[in-house]
Residue frames as qw, qx, qy, qz and C-alpha x, y, z in Angstrom:
[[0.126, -0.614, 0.626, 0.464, 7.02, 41.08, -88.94],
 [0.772, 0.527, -0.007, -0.356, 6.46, 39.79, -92.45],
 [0.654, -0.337, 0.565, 0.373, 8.76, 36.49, -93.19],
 [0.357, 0.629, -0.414, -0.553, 10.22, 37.05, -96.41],
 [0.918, -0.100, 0.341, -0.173, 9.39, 33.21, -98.09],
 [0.670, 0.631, -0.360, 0.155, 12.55, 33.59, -100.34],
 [0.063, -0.694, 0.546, -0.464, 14.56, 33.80, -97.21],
 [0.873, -0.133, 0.263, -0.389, 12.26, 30.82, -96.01],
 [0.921, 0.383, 0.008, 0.075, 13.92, 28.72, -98.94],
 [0.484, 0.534, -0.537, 0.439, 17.52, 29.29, -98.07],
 [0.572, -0.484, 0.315, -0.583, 16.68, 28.14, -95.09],
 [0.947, 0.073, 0.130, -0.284, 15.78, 24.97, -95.66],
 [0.705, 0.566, -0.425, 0.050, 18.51, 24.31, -97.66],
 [0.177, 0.499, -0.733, 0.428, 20.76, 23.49, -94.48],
 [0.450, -0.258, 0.581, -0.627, 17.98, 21.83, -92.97],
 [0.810, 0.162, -0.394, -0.404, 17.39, 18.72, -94.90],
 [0.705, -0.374, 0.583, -0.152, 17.68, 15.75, -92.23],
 [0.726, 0.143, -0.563, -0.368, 18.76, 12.60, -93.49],
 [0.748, -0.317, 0.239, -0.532, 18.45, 10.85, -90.30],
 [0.369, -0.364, 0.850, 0.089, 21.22, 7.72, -91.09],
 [0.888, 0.339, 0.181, -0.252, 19.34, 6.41, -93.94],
 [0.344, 0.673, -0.633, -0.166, 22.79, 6.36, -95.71],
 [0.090, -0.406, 0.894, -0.167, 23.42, 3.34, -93.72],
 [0.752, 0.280, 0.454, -0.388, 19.88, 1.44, -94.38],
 [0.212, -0.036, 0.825, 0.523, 20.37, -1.02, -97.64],
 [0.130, 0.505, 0.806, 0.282, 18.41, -0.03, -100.32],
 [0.150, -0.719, -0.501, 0.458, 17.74, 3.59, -99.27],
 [0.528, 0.547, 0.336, 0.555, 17.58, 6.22, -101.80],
 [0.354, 0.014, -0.165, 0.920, 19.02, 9.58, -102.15],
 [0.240, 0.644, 0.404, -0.604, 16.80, 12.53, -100.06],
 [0.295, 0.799, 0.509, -0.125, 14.72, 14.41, -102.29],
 [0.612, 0.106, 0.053, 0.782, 16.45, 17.01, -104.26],
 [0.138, -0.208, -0.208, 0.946, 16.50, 20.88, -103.26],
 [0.314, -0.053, -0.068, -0.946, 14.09, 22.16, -105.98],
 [0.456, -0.346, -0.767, -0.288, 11.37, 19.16, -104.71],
 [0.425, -0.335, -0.590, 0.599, 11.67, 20.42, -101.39],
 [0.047, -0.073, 0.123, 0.989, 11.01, 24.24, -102.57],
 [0.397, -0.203, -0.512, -0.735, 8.10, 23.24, -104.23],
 [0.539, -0.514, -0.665, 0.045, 6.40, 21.58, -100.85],
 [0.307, -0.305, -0.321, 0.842, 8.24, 24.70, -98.83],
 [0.172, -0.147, -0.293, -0.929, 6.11, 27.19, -101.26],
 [0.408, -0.313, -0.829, -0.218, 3.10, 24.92, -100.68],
 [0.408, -0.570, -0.609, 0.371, 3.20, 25.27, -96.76],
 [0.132, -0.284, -0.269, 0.911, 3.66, 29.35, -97.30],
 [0.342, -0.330, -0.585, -0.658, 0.46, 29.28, -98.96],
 [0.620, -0.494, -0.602, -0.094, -1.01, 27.90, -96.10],
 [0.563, -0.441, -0.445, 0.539, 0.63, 28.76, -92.93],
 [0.134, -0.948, -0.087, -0.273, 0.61, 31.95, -90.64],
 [0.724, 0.183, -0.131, 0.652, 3.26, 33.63, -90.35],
 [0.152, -0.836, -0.094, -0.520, 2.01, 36.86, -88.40],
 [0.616, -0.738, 0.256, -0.104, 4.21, 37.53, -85.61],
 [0.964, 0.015, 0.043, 0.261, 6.96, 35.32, -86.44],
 [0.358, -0.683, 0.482, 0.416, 10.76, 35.96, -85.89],
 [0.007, -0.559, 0.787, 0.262, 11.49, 33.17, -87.48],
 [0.873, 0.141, 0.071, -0.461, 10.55, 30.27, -88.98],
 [0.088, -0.649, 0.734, 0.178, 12.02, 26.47, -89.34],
 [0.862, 0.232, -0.322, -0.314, 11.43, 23.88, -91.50],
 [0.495, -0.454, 0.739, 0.050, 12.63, 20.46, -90.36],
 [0.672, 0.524, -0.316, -0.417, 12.85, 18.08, -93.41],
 [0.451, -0.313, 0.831, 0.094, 12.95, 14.20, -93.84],
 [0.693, 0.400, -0.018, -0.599, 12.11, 12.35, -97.14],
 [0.430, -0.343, 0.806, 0.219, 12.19, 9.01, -98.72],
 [0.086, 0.087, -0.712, -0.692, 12.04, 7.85, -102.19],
 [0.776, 0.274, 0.189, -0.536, 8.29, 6.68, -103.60],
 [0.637, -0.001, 0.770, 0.035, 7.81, 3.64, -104.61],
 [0.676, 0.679, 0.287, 0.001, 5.92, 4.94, -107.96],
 [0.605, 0.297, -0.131, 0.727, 8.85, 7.99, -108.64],
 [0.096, 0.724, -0.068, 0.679, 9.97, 10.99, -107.07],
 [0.361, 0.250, -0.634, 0.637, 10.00, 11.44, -103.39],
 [0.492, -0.754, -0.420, -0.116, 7.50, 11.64, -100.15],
 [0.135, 0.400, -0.294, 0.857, 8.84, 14.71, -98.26],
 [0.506, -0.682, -0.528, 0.017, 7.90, 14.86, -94.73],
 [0.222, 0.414, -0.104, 0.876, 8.26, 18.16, -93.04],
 [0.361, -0.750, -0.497, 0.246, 7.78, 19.95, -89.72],
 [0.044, 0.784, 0.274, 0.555, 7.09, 23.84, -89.23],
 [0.334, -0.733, -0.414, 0.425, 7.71, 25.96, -86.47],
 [0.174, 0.790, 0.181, 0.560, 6.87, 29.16, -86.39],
 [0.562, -0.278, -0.358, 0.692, 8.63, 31.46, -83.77],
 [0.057, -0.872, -0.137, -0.466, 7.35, 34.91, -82.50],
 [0.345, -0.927, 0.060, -0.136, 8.66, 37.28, -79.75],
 [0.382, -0.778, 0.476, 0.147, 12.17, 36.74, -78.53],
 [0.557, 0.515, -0.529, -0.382, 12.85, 34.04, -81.24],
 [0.074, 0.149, -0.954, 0.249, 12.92, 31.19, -79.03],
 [0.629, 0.211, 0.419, -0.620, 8.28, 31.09, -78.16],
 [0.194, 0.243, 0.882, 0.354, 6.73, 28.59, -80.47],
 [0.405, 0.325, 0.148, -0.841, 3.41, 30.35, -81.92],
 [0.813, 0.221, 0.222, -0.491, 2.50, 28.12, -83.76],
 [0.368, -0.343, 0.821, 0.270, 3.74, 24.34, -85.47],
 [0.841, 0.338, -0.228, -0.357, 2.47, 22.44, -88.80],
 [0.552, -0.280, 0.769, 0.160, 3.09, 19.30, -90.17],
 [0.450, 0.604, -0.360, -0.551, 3.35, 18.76, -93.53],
 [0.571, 0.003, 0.749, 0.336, 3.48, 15.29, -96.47],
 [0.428, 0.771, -0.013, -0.471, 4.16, 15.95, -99.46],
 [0.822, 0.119, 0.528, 0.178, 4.42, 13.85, -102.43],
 [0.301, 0.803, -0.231, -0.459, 6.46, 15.25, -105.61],
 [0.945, 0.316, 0.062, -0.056, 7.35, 13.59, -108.66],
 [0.700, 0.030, 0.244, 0.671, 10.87, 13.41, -110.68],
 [0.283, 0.450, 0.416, 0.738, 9.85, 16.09, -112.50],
 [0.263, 0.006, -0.403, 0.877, 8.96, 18.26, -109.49],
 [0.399, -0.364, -0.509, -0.670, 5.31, 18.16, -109.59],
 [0.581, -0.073, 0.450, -0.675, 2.79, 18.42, -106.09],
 [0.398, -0.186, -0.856, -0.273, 0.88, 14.79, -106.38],
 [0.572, -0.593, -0.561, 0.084, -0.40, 14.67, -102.47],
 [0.024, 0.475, -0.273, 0.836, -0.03, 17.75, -100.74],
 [0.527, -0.617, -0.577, -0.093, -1.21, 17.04, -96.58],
 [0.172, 0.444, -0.240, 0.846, -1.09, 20.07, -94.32],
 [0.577, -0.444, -0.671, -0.142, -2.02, 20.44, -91.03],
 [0.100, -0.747, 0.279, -0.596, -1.80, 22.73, -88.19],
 [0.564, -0.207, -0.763, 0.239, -0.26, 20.96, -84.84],
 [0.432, -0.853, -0.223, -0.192, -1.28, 21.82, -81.11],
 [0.570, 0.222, -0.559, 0.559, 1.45, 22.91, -78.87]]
């Protein structure tokens, strides 16, 4: 089954963690939707998606020190009943203000 990677990106969109930073002093607002997109496009370049039900991005990111945002992001890919792992990534990805790829790291985990 062939994940559609538009369908991938409205995903995500309910899956951006922020993980109680609200409550850390000094902690800046997550990343914004279309920086995320542009690291979510990134990893469907890369990743296999053959067999997959489904697919879920988990998403945590905090500001950069220089600008824009370090986006840290885990993959799973789901195949057969929609509940098998088939395969996981892990993803960093730097993006500016201006929604640009600086550091793109991609990686394929064991499970």
């Amino acid at each position: 089954m062939k994940i559609n990677k538009q369908a991938v990106l409205l995903a995500v969109a309910g899956l951006v963690v922020s993980s109680g930073a609200s409550a850390m002093p000094g902690f800046s607002d997550p990343a914004p939707m279309s920086s995320i997109q542009v690291c979510v496009a990134e990893i469907g370049e890369r990743a296999n998606y053959d067999g997959a039900v489904r697919v879920r991005h988990d998403v945590n990111s905090k500001e950069r020190r220089v600008s824009g945002h370090k986006i840290m992001i885990d993959t799973t890919v789901f195949g057969a009943d929609g509940n098998e792992v088939i395969r996981a990534y892990a993803t960093v990805c730097a993006v500016s203000d201006q929604s640009e790829t600086k550091k793109f790291r991609f990686r394929e985990k064991s499970i």
